[in-house]
Kinemage of the C-alpha trace (Angstrom):
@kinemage 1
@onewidth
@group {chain A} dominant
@subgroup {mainchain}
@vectorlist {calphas} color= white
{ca unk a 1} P 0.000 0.000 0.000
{ca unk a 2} L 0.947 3.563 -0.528
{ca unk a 3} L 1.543 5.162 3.431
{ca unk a 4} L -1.546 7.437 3.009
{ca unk a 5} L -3.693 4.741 2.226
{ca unk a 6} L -2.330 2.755 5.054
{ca unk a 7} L -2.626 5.078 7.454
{ca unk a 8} L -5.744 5.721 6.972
{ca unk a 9} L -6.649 1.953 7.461
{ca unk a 10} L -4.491 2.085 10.561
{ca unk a 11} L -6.745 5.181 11.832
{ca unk a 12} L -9.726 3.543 11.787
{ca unk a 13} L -9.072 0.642 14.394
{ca unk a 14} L -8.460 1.148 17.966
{ca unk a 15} L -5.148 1.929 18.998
{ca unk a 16} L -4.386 -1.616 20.874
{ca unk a 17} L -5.329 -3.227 17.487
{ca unk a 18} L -3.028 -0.631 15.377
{ca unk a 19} L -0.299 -1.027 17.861
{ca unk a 20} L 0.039 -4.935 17.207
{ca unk a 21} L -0.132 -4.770 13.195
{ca unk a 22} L 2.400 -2.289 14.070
{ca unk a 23} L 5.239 -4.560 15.347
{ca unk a 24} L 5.091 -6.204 11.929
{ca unk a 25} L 5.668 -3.218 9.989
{ca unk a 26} L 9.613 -2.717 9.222
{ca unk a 27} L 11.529 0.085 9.662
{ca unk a 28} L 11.034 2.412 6.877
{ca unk a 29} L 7.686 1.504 6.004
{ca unk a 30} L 6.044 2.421 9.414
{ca unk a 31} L 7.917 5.541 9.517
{ca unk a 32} L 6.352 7.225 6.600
{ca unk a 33} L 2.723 5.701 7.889
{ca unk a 34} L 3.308 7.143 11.108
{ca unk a 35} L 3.248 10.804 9.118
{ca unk a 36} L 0.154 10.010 7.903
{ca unk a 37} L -1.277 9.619 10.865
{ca unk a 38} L -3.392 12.803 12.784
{ca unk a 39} L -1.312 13.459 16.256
{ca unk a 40} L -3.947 11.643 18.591
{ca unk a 41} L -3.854 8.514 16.699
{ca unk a 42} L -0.137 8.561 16.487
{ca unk a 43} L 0.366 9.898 20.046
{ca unk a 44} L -2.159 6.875 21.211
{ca unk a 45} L 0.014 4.146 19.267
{ca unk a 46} L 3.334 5.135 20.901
{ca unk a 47} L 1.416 5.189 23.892
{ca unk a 48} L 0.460 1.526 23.479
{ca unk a 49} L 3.590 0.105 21.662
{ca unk a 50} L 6.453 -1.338 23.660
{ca unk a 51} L 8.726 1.365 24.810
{ca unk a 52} L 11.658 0.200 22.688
{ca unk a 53} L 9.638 0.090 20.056
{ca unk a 54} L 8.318 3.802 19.852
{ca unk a 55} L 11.602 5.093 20.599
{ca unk a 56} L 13.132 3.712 17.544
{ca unk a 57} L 9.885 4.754 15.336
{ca unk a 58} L 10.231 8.023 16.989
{ca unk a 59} L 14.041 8.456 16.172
{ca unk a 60} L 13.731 7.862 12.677
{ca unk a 61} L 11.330 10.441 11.899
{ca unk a 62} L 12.097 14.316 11.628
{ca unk a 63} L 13.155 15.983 14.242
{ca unk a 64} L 10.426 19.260 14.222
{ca unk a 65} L 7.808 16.337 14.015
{ca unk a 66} L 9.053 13.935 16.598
{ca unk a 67} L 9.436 17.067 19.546
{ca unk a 68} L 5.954 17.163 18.113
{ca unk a 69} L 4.733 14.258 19.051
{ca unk a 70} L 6.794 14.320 22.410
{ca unk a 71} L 4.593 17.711 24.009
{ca unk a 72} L 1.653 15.288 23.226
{ca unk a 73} L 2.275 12.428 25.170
{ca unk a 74} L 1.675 11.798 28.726
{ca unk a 75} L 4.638 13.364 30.622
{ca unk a 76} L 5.687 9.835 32.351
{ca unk a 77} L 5.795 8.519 28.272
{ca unk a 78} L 7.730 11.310 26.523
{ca unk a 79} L 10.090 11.429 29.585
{ca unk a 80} L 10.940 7.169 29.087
{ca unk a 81} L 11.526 7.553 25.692
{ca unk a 82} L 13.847 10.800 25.637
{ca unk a 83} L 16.200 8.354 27.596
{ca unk a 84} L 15.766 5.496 25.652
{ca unk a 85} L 17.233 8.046 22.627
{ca unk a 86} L 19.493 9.180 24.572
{ca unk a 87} L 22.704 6.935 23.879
{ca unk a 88} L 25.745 7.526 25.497
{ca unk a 89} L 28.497 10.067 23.581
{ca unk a 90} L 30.923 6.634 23.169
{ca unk a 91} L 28.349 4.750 21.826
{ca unk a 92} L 27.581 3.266 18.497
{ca unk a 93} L 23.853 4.239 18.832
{ca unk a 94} L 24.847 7.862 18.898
{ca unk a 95} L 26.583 7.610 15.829
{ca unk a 96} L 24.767 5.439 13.764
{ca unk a 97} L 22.478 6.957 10.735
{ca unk a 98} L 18.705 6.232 11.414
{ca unk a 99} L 17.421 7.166 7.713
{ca unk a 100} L 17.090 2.877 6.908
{ca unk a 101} L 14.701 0.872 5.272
{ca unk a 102} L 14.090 -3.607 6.041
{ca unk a 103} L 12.056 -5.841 4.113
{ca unk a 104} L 10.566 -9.114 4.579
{ca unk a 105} L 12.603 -11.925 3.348
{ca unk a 106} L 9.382 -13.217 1.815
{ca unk a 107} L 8.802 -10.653 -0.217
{ca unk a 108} L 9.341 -11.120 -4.247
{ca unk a 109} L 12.004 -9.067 -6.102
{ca unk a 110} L 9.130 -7.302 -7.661
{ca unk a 111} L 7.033 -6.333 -4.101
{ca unk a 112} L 10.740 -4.970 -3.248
{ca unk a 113} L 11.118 -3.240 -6.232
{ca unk a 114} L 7.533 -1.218 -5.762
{ca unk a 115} L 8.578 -0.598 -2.423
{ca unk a 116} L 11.452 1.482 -3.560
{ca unk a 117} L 9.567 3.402 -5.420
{ca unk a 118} L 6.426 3.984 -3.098
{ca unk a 119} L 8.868 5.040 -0.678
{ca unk a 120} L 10.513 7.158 -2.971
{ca unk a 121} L 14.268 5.864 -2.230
{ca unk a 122} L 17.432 7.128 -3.472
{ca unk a 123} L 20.362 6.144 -1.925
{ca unk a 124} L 20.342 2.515 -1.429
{ca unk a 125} L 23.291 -0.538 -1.615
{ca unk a 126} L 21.772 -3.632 0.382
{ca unk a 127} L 18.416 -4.083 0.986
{ca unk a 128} L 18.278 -5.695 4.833
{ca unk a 129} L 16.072 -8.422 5.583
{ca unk a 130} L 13.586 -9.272 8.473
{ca unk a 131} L 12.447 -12.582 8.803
{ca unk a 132} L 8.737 -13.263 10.485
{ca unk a 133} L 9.861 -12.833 13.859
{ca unk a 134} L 11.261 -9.161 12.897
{ca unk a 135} L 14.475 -9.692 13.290
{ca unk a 136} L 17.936 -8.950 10.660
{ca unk a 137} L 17.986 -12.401 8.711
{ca unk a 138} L 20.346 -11.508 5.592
{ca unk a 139} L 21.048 -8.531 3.106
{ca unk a 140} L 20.579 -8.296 -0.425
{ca unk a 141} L 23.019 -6.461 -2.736
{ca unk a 142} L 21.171 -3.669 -5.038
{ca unk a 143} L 22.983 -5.300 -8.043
{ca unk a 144} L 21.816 -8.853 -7.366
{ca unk a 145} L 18.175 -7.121 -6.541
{ca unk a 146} L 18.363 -5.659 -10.562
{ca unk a 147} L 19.465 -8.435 -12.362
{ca unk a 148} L 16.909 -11.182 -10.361
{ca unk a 149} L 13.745 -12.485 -11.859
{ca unk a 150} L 10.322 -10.751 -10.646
{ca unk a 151} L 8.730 -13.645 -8.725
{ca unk a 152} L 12.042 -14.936 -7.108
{ca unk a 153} L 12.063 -14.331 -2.743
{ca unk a 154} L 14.005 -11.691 -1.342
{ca unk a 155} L 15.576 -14.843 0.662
{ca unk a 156} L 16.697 -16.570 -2.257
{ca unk a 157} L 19.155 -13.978 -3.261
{ca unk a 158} L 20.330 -12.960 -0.104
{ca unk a 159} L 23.205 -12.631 1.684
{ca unk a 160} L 24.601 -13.722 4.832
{ca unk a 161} L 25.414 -10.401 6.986
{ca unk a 162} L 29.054 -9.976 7.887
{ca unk a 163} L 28.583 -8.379 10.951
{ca unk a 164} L 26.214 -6.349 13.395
{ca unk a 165} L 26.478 -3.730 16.176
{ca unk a 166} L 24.927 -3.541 19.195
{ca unk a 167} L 23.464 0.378 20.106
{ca unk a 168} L 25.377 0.376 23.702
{ca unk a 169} L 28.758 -0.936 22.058
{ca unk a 170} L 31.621 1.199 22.366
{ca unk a 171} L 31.870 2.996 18.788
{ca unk a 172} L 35.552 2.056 18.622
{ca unk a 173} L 34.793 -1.571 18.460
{ca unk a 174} L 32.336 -0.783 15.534
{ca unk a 175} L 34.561 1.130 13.657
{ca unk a 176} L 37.327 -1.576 13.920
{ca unk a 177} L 35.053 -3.649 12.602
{ca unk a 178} L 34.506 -1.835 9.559
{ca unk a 179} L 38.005 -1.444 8.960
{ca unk a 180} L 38.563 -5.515 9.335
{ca unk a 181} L 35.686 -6.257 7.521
{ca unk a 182} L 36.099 -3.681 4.626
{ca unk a 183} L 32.497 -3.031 5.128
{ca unk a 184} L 31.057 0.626 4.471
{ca unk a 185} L 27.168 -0.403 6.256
{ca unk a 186} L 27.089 -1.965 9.040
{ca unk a 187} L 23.159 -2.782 10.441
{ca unk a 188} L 22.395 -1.958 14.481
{ca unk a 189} L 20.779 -3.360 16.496
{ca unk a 190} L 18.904 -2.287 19.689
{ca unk a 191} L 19.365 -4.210 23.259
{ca unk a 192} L 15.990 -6.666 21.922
{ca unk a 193} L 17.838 -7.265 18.846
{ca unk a 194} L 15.334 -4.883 16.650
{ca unk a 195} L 16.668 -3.078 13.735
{ca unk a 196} L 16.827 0.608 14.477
{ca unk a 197} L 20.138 1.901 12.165
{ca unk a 198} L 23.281 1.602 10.346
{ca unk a 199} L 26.885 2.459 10.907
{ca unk a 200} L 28.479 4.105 7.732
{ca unk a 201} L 32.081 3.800 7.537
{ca unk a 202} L 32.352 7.159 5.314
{ca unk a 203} L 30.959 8.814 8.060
{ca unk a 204} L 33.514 8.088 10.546
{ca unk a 205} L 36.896 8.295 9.754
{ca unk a 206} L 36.819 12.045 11.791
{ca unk a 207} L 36.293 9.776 14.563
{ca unk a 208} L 38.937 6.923 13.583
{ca unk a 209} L 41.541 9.695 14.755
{ca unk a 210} L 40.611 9.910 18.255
{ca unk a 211} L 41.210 7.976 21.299
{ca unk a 212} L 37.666 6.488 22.768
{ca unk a 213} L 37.263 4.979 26.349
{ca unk a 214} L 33.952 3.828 27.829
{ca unk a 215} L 33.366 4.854 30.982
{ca unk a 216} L 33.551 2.700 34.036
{ca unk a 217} L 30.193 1.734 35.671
{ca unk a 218} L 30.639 3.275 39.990
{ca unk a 219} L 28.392 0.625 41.100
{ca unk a 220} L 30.403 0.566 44.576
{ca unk a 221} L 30.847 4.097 44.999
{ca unk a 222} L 34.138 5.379 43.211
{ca unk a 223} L 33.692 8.430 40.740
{ca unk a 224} L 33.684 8.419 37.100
{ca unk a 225} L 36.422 10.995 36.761
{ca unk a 226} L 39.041 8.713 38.768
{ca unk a 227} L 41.749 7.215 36.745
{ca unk a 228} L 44.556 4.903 38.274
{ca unk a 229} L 46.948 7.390 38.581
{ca unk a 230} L 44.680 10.051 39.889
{ca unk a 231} L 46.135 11.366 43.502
{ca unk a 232} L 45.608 10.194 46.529
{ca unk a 233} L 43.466 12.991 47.499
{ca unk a 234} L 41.142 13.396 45.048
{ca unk a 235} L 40.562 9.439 45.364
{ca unk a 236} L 39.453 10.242 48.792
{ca unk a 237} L 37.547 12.840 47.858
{ca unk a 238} L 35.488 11.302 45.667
{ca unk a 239} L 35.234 7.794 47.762
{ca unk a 240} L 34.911 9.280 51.368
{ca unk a 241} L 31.346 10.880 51.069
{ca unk a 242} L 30.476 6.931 50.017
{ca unk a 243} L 32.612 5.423 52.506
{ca unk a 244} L 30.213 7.440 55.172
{ca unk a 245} L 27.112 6.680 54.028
{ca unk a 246} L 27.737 2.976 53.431
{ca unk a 247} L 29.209 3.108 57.235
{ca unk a 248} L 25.917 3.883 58.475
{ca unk a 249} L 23.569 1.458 56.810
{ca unk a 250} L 25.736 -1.022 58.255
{ca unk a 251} L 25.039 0.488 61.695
{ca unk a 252} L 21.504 -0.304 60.315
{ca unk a 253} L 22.026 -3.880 59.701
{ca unk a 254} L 23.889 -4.005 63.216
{ca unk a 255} L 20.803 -2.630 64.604
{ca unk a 256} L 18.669 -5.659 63.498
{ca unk a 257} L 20.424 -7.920 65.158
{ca unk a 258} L 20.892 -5.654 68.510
{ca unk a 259} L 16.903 -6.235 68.273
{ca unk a 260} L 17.729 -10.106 68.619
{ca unk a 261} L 20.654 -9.953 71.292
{ca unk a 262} L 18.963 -12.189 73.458
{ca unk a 263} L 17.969 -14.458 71.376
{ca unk a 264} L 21.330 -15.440 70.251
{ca unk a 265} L 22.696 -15.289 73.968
{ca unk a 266} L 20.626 -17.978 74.354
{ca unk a 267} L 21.390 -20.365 71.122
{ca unk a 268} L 24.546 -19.119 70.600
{ca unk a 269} L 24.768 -21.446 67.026
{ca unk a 270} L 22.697 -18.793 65.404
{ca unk a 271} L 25.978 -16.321 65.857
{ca unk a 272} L 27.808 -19.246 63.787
{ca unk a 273} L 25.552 -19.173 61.020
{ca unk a 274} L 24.573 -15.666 61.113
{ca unk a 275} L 27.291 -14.951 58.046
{ca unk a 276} L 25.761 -18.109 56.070
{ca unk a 277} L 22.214 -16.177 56.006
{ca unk a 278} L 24.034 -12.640 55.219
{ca unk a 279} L 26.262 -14.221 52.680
{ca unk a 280} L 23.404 -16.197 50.291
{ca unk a 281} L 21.472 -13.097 50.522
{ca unk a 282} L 24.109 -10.997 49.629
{ca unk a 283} L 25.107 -13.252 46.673
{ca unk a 284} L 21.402 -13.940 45.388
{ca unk a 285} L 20.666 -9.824 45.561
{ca unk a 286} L 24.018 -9.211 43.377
{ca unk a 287} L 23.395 -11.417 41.080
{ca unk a 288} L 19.639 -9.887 40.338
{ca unk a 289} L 21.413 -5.967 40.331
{ca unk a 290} L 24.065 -7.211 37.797
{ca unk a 291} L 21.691 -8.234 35.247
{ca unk a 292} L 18.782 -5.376 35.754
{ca unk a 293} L 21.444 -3.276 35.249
{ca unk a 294} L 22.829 -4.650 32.274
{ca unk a 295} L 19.007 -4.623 31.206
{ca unk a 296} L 18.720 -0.490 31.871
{ca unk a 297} L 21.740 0.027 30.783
{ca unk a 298} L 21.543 -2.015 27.288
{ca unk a 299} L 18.186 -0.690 27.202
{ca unk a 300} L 16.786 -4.050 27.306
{ca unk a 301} L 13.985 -2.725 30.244
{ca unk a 302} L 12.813 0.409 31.340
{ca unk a 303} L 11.689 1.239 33.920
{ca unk a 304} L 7.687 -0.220 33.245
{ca unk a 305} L 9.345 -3.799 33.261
{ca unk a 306} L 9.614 -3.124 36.769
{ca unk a 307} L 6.946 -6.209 37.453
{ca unk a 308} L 8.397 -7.949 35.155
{ca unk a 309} L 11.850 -8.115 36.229
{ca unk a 310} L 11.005 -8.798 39.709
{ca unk a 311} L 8.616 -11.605 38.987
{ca unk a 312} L 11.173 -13.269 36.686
{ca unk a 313} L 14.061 -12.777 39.933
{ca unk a 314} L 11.668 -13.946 42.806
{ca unk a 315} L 11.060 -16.715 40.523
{ca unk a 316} L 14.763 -17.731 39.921
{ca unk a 317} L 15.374 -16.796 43.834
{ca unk a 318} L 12.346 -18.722 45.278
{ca unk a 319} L 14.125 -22.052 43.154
{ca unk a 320} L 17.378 -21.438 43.879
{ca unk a 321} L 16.109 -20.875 47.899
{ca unk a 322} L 14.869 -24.206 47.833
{ca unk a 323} L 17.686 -25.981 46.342
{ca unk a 324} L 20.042 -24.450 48.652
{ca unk a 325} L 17.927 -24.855 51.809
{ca unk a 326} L 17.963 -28.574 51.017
{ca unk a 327} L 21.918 -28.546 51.052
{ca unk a 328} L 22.386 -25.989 53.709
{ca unk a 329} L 19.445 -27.864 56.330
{ca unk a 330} L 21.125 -30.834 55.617
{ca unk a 331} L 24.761 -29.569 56.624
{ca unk a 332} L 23.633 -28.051 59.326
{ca unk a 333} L 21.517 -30.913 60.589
{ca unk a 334} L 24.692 -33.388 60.265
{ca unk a 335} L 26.930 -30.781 62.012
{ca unk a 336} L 24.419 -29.941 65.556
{ca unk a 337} L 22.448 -32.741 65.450
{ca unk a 338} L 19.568 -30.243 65.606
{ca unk a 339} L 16.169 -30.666 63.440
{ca unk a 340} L 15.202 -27.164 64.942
{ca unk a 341} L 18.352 -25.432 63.443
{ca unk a 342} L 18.200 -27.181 60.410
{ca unk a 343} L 14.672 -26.205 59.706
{ca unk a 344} L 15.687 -22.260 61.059
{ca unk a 345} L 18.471 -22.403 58.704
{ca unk a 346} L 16.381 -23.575 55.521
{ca unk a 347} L 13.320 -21.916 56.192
{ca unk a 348} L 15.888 -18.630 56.405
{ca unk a 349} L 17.413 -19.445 52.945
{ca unk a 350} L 13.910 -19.217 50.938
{ca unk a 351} L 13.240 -16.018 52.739
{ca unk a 352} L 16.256 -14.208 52.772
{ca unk a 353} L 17.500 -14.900 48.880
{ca unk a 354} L 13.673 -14.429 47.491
{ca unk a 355} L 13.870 -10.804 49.351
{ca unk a 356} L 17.017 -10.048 48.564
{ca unk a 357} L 16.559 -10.873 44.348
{ca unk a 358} L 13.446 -8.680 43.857
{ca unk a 359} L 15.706 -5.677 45.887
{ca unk a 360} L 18.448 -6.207 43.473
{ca unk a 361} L 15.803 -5.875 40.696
{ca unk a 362} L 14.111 -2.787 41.990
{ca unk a 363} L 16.977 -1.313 43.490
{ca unk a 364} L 18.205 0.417 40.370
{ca unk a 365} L 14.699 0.482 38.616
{ca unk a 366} L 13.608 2.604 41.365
{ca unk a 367} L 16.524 5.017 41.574
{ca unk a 368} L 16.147 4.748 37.532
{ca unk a 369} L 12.779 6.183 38.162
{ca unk a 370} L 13.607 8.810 40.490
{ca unk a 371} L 16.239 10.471 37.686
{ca unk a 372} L 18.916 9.205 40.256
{ca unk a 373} L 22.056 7.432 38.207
{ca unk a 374} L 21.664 3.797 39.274
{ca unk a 375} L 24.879 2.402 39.033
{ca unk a 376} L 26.426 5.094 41.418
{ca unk a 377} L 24.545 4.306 44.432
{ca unk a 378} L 22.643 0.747 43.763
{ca unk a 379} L 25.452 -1.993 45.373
{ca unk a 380} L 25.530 -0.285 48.739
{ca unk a 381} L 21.996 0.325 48.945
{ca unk a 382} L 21.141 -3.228 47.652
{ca unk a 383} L 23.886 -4.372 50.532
{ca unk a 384} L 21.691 -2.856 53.494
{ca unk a 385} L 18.409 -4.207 52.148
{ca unk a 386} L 19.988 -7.672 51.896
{ca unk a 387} L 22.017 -7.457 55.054
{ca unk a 388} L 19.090 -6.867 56.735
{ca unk a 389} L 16.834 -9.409 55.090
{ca unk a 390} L 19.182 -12.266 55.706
{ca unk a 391} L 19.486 -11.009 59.399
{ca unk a 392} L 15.522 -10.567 60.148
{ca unk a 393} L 14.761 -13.243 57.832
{ca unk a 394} L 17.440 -15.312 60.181
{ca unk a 395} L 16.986 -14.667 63.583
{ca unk a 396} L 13.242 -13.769 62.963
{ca unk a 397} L 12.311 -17.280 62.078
{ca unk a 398} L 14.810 -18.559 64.873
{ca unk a 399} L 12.559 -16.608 67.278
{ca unk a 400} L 9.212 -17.883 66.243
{ca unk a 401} L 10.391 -21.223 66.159
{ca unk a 402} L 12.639 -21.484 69.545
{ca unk a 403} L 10.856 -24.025 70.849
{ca unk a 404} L 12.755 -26.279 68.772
{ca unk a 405} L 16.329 -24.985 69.868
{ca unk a 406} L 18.388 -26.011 72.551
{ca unk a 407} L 19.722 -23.827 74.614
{ca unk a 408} L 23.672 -23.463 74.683
């Protein structure tokens, strides 16, 4: 179809029902529909779609019409998707040229062809293909494209691709890349492996001149602007405020067990495997803020995923807590001789490591959501919350259930 005609078809269902023909629209294609399109329908579709979704429609369009479109959407909305166009300065996403075009591998040679021209294309070498699912599946040359027959598949010519970027990857890798490959186009990809650009060799070798660096992730507190040789003095500087703060939510976690002083007076084998309940906790919540923040920071989630993400971790955590209260109850039970402590210990394990994997998911989603950087702050937050969880969680359980202790 031509886009107005399209769009027009597109206008006349509800916005749910537009948004999922959307996702099957490539790239090029639903960007001149999307023009077509009066501002509350298209407003209401990038409303609906998945975030990652309307960002890259949004950053393909033209810039007057796409700050457009922002001052119409819902605050929360237009504020999500600034950031998700916002890559990083070292990045290949902030490089990369967004003016593309894909096509379905399934399409004939002569459906391609009438594309071009209903799209009104000019500068064009390989034609990149998306298979059913959406994703890059080959490319096709523009000579190959001429000299096939009408009714031969897209996918029958093709191409295997020689290579692919990733938005977040450091731009230096990309252009190295190009130079080993002797590529001029290289396709990107987002962090759900959805087309949104290409990488143009031409367009870089300003850039092949300069001296690139990604910047360290200060997860535990250190600054950005530290290098290894930095002074001594500005290192404490910059780690000392952390240092403090970090000092006192482990006066908080000290507290909890203050609350419990008598309890492990009495059964002094809880103060043995106090660290055991800390330390599983403290694992289970690191391994849940490593990967959300891989997710933010590949922009893999935002910050709506929030459920998600902690539904998938409490999942993982409430398995993993059960495997490892098996081991650990068993340990301990061959070590006191104690079905109490055993049970203490296990119950502890479920508790403590399902708490402490939704924190590490929410952690950084929430300081995400509060325009707070996440990875400056999240590990010694996420350290108090699962301090404390594998303490209460701990001595809690070993309170309610004393009965079955034995003193000593």
């Amino acid at each position: 179809m031509f886009p107005e005609k399209a769009a027009q078809l597109l206008s006349e269902q509800p916005a749910e029902v537009a948004a999922a023909v959307w996702r099957h629209l490539p790239p090029g294609v639903a960007d001149n529909v999307l023009l077509y399109l009066a501002d509350k329908e298209a407003t209401d579709l990038l409303t609906s779609m998945e975030a990652g979704s309307s960002a890259a429609l949004l950053n393909r369009i033209d810039a007057e019409k796409r700050e457009q479109l922002f001052a119409l959407l819902d605050v929360g909305v237009a504020k999500e998707l600034k950031e998700l166009l916002a890559y990083p300065a070292n990045s290949t996403g902030a490089i990369m040229s967004t003016d593309i075009m894909a096509f379905s591998e399934n399409m004939t040679v002569r459906e391609a062809v009438t594309q071009l021209r209903n799209q009104k294309v000019k500068d064009l070498n390989h034609l990149f293909l998306l298979n059913d699912e959406m994703f890059l599946n080959g490319q096709v040359p523009v000579q190959r494209l001429a000299l096939a027959d009408d009714e031969e598949t897209l996918a029958s010519i093709a191409i295997p691709l020689k290579a692919y970027a990733k938005a977040m990857d450091p731009k230096h890798e990309v252009m190295g890349e190009l130079e080993r490959l002797k590529i001029d186009v290289m396709p990107v990809v987002d962090g759900n492996d959805r087309f949104v650009g290409v990488v143009r060799g031409r367009h870089l070798l300003g850039d092949l001149k300069g001296i690139l660096a990604a910047d360290m992730l200060t997860m535990v507190g250190a600054s950005k602007d530290e290098r290894a040789l930095s002074s001594s003095w500005f290192a404490v500087k910059k780690r000392l405020p952390w240092l403090q703060i970090n000092l006192m939510t482990a006066f908080m976690a000290s507290g909890v067990v203050a609350m419990f002083e008598s309890t492990i007076a009495t059964y002094t084998a809880l103060a043995i495997l106090l660290p055991i309940a800390a330390g599983q906790s403290g694992n289970t919540g690191a391994q849940a803020l490593a990967v959300t923040m891989r997710g933010l920071t590949l922009r893999e989630i935002t910050v709506r995923h929030w459920f998600a993400v902690a539904r998938k971790e409490a999942g993982a955590a409430l398995i993993n807590g059960l495997a490892i209260a098996a081991t650990c109850g068993a340990g301990v039970y061959f070590w006191s001789k104690s079905t109490g402590l055993a049970l203490i210990i296990a119950l502890a394990m479920v508790s403590s490591m399902t708490i402490a994997a939704v924190s590490g998911a929410l952690v950084p989603i929430i300081l995400k959501k509060l325009g707070q950087d996440p990875a400056l702050s999240s590990s010694i937050i996420l350290t108090t919350v699962t301090d404390i969880a594998g303490f209460m969680s701990f001595l809690g359980i070993a309170s309610m259930l004393s009965g079955m202790l034995e003193a000593g």
